[in-house]
C-alpha positions in Angstrom: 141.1 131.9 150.0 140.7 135.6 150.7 137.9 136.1 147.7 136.3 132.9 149.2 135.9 134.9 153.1 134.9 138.0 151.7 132.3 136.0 149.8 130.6 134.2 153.0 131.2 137.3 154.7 129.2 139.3 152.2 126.6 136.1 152.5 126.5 136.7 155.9 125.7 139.6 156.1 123.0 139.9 153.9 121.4 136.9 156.2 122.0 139.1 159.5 120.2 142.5 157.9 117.0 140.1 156.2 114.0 140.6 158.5 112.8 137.4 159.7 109.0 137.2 158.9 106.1 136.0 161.3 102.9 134.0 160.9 100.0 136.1 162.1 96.2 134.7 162.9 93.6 137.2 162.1 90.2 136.4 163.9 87.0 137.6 162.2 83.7 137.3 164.3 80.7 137.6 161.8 77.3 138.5 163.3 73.9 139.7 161.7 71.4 141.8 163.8 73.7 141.3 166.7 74.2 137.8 166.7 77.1 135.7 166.4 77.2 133.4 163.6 80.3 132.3 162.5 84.3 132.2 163.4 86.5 132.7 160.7 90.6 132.7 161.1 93.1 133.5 158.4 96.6 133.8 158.8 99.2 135.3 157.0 103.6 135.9 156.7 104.2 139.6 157.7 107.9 140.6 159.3 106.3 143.6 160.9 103.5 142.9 163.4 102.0 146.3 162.1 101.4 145.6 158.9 99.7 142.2 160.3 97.5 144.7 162.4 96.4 146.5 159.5 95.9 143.4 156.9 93.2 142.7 160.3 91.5 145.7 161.1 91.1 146.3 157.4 89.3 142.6 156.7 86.0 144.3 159.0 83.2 145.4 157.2 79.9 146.3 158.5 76.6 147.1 156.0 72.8 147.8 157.0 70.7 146.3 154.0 66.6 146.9 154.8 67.2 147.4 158.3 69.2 144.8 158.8 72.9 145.0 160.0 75.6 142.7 159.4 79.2 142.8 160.2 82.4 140.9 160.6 85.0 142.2 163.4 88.5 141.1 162.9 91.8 141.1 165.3 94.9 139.7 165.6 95.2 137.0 167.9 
């Protein structure tokens, strides 16, 4: 009986110290020459809401191709 407590204690434990992981929606606003023309939303399982800020600022690109500019803006919603 005593193996079997310090077994679900040990259990137990583990549970209380595993970070509990979030879904996190990452809106990405995609314009060329300054005009909106798309929505995109993608969301992903972080347990930090940090590394979900990064995984969204680092999804926005912007590029200038013959004078023409295009870009996508992403945050976390």
């Amino acid at each position: 009986m005593k193996k079997l407590f310090i077994a679900v204690a040990v259990v137990g434990l583990a549970i209380s110290f595993s970070s509990c992981a979030k879904d996190y929606t990452c809106e990405c606003v995609s314009t060329l020459d300054g005009v909106e023309i798309g929505t995109t939303e993608m969301t992903a399982e972080f347990s930090k809401s940090s590394d979900a800020e990064n995984w969204c600022s680092g999804t926005s690109t912007s590029s200038t191709v013959l004078g023409i500019t295009s870009g996508t803006e992403c945050e976390l919603k």
